[in-house]
N, C-alpha and C positions, 0 to 999 in steps of 0.2 A: 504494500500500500504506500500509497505517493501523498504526503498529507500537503494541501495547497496552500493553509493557511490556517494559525492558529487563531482561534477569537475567542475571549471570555466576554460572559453575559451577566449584566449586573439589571435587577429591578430599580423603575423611580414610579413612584407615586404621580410628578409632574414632569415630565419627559420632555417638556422645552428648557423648565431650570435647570434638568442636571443638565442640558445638553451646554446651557451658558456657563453653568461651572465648570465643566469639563473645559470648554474653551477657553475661559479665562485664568480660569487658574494655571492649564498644564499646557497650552497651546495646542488644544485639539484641534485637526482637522476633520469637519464632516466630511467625508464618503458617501455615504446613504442617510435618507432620511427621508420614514414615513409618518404615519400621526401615531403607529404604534410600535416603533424601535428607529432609531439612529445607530450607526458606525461609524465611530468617530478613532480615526490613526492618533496614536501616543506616543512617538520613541520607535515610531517603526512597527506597533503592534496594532490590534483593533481590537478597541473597545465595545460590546454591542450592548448597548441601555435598554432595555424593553421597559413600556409602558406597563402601567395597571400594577404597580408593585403596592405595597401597604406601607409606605413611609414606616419601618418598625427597624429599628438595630438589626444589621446581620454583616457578621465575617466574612469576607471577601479573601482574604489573604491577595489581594491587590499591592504592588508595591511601587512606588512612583520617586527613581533615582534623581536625584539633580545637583546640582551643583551647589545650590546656595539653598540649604538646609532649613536656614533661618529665614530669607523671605519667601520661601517656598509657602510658610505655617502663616505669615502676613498674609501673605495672597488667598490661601484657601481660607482663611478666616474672614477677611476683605469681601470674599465671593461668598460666604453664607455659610461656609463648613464651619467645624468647630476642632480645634486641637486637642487634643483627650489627652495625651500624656506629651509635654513638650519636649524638645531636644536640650538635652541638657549636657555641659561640658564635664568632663571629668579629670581629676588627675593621670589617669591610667592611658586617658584618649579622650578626643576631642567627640561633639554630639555630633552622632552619627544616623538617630532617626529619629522618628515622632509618629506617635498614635493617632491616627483622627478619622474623623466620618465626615461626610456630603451631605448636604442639604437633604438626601434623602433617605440614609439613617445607614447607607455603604461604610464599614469599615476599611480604613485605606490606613496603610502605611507611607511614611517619606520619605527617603534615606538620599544620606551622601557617599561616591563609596568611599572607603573606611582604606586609611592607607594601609598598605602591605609592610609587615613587619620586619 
């Protein structure tokens, strides 16, 4: 088997705002987009939002790399998310992720990557 393309599928209760947080925050590009799912490219990957979700907390295991750790959590906070556990610096090594969720109760992670030892 020849896999074309991988795509994960996350629910939104309102399927136009995640599609504006997705773009604002992580510079998604639409793809597709009908009145119930969008595909929006991240990094190279495809994200697909289905409509009709229940706004309710749920684990993604989503992980979204960037450079700047810290205005990464401005932005998605800026854009309606919320940061659930910040990045915080340490003596050991510097903040290298942060917990958070989407306007539509998606659990996402943020990281930077973590230098090689």
């Amino acid at each position: 088997m020849i896999v074309e393309q991988l795509k994960y599928i996350i629910w939104a209760k309102d399927l136009a705002r995640s599609v504006r947080f997705y773009r604002q925050v992580f510079g998604a590009e639409v793809v597709h987009e009908s009145e119930v799912i969008a595909e929006l490219l991240i990094g190279g990957a495809i994200l697909g939002i289905h409509g009709g979700g229940e706004g309710r907390r749920t684990w993604t295991g989503l992980n979204f790399q960037v450079a700047d750790l810290f205005a990464a959590c401005d932005g998605l906070t800026a854009a309606g998310g919320q940061v659930l556990r910040p990045p915080i610096d340490t003596p050991e090594e510097p903040a290298h992720l942060a917990m958070c969720v989407d306007p539509d109760g998606n659990e996402i992670m943020i990281s930077r990557r973590r230098k090689r030892g």
